[in-house]
Residue, then its C-alpha position, 0 to 999 in steps of 0.5 A: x484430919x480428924x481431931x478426937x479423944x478415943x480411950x484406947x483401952x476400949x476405942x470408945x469416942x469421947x470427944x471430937x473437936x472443931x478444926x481451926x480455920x485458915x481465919x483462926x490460923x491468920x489471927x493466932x500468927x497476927x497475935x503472935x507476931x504482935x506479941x514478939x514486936x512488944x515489950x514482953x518478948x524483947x524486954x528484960x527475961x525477969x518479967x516472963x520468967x515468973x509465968x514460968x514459976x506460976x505455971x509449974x505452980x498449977x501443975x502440981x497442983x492439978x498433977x491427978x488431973x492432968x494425969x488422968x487425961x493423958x492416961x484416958x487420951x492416949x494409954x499411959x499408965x497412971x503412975x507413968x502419966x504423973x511422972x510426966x506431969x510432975x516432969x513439966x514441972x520441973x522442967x517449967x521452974x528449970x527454966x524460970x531459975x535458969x534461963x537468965x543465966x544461959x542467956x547472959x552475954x558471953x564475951x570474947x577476947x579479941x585483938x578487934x575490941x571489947x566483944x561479947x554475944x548476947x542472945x535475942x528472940x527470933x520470932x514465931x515458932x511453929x511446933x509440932x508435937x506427938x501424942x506419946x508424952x502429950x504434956x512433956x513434949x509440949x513444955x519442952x518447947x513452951x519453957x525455953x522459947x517463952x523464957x527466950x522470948x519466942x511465941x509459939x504455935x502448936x500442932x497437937x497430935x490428932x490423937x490428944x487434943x484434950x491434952x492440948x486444950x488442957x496445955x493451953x489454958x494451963x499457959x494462958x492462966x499462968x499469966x501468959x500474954x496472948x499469943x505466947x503459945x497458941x494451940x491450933x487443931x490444924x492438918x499437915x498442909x495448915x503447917x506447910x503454910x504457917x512455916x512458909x510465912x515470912x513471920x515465922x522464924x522456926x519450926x520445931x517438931x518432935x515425931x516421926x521421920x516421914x513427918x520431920x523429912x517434910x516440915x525440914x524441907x519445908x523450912x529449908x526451902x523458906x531459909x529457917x531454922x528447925x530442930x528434930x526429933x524424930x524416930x530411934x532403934x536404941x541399944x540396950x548393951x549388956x556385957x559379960x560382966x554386967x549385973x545381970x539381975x539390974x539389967x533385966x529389971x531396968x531393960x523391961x521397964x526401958x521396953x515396956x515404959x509407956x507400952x513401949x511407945x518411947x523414941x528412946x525405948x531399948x529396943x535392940x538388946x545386944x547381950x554378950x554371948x557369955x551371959x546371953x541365954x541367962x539374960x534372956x531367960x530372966x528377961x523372958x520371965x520378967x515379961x511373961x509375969x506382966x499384968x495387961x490391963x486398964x491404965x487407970x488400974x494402978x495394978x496394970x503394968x502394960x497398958x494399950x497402944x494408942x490407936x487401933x492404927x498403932x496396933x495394926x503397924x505394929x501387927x503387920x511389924x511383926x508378922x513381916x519380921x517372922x515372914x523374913x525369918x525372925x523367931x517369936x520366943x515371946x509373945x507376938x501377937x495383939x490380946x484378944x481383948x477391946x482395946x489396942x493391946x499387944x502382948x509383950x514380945x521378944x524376936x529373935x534370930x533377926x538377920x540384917x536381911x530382916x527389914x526388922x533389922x533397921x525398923x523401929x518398933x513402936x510397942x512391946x516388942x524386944x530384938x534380941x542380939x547376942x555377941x562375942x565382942x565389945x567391938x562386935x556391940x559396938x558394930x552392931x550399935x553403929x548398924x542404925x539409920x538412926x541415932x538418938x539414945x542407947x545403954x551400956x551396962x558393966x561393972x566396969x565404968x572405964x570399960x563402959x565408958x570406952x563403949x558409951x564414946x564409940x556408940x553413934x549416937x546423941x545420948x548413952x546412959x550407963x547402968x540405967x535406961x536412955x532417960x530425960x531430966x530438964x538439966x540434960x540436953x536431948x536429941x539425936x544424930x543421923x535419921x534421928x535427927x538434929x538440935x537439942x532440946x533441954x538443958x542449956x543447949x535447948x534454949x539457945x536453939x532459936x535465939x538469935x546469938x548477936x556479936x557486938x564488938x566495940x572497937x578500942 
């Protein structure tokens, strides 16, 4: 496995990076190890948590920096890009102001005695992360786990290994100990072994869900706990008495977002009969007044794919959805230009025949459904191997809400796009997989919940 930075705007090589050895994956684990037996991870949470509140530091203060990383490693736009940065900095300080307090001691009322649950570090985790939000999917497991007391080593995507690199001194120069985060340019067989080693207590991962099926079998086959985040084929439910013009203008920004490489991008839009053919044709015009381009111009509005690869997939995507009778009412093929760039695309007349009807489209690629019923969205919501996020869109909140209860899935926004705030748990159900991550919720993933009863 090849570790490289290739810009994708134009597939030009930037850089490649020297893989770790099995050596250097030995050392990272004794380290990390070493560091959870000490004072620092079992200690009072006040001396880590100030790393924390340096690094959100840093951040900020390289936020152009840190931006034009991503957007050159892997496409983003720039504007998007410094979202995502200023985002790890929130979510680092969330947990610097908070993670005490989700940590205390809960009691219990017991005839049994004096009861209370206090929550300790479990040891290493091992992480393994995507390319799509290179910095953020990276804090959101460094945050909870350094404040919690669990050192962490990280698979990077191939993809992003300067954001990798970056990540990595960003920690080490907020004061970090050696071995609280360790970034390992390592394959998916390194990853294997390093979840079977009995000084691993976790695994984490966030990415597809071909790669999530073999890290959670193999922490189940060794008995330890993982969470997933994997793939999703949100909704985007407009119903008929919705407020069409917000719904058009958030519903491609929640399609196009990071050139529609998002697992909780809208990618089904579910649009009431009564309303459909207005919907469509504003979202239609929204899409065709789209501006391709370089990432790094702030003028572009849709940026490249990530990979030559990523363009194929999608590519081949769509021609098998037409093949099996879907209709192209927009776009629907790459730009003929360098680069990995794929027109922004609306299909239609998507059967449940259609292998298109369960896939998820990682790119620019809208489905459009029409409906005669709440019930008949609801249905259609529900048709899903997967399960992370979705949104409903009306103007009447009682009636939304009834929706937002009935949808199977972990999160459902409504009157905005399925989104992510550090306050917010994140995470999904069925093939989108389990655990949370953010919030409260997320720090208590890999902690071990400890009762201690003193009887009267």
């Amino acid at each position: 496995m090849a570790y490289q930075t290739v810009n994708p705007a134009n597939n030009k090589l930037i850089k490649e990076y020297k893989p770790h050895t099995d050596a250097d994956v030995e050392a990272a684990l004794k380290t990390a190890d070493a560091l959870y037996h000490s004072e620092w991870a079992k200690g009072a949470i006040e001396q880590r948590l100030p790393v924390l509140h340096k690094l959100a530091d840093l951040i900020d203060s390289r936020s152009e920096e840190l931006a034009k990383i991503a957007s050159q490693e892997m496409g983003k736009l720039i504007e998007q890009s410094r979202g995502e940065v200023k985002l790890c900095a929130q979510i680092a300080r969330y947990y610097a102001d908070n993670a005490k307090q989700f940590l205390a001691p809960v009691t219990y009322k017991s005839e049994l005695g004096d009861a209370w649950v206090e929550h300790h570090p479990i040891g290493v985790v091992m992480a393994v992360e995507p390319w799509n939000f290179p910095f953020y999917q990276l804090m959101r497991v460094l945050a909870p786990n350094l404040a919690a007391g669990n050192p962490v080593v990280a698979k990077h995507a191939s993809i992003v290994p300067h954001c990798a690199e970056a990540f990595a001194h960003l920690v080490r120069e907020a004061g970090a100990p050696d071995g609280a985060w360790t970034n390992l340019f390592i394959s998916s067989d390194q990853v294997a072994k390093i979840i079977a080693d009995p000084r691993v207590q976790g695994a984490a991962l966030t990415g597809s869900e071909k790669a999530g099926s073999v890290v959670a079998a193999q922490a189940a086959k060794h008995i330890k706990k993982s969470t997933l985040e994997l793939g999703g084929n949100d909704v985007f439910i407009v119903l008929d008495d919705a407020d069409l013009k917000k719904a058009v203008k958030i519903g491609v920004n929640a399609r196009l977002n990071n050139a529609g490489q998002v697992c909780t991008a809208a990618k089904r839009f579910i649009v009431h009969e009564k309303v459909a053919d207005q919907f469509l044709t504003a979202f239609t015009e929204a899409f065709r007044e789209v501006k391709i381009g370089d990432p790094l111009d702030e003028k572009t509005t849709l940026g490249p794919l990530s990979s030559k690869d990523a363009l194929e997939t999608l590519t081949k995507q769509v021609n098998e959805a037409v093949k099996n009778g879907a209709k192209v009412h927009f776009g629907g093929k790459p730009v003929e230009r360098e680069g990995n760039f794929f027109e922004p695309t609306i299909l239609t007349h998507i059967s449940r025949e259609n292998p298109a009807y369960f896939e998820e489209f990682f790119g620019p690629v809208a489905q459009f459904y029409v409906v005669k019923s709440d019930d008949e969205a609801v249905s259609l919501a529900n048709d899903s191997n997967y399960g992370l996020g979705g949104a409903v869109f009306s103007q009447d909140i009682d009636r939304a809400k009834k929706m937002a209860s009935r949808i199977e899935t972990g999160m459902v926004y409504i009157n905005w796009l399925t989104d992510t705030a550090a306050e917010l748990p994140f995470g999904g159900v069925k093939r989108s997989g389990y655990g949370r991550e953010l919030s409260d919720l997320g720090i208590k993933e890999f902690v071990n919940q400890k009762l201690v009863v003193v009887r009267r």
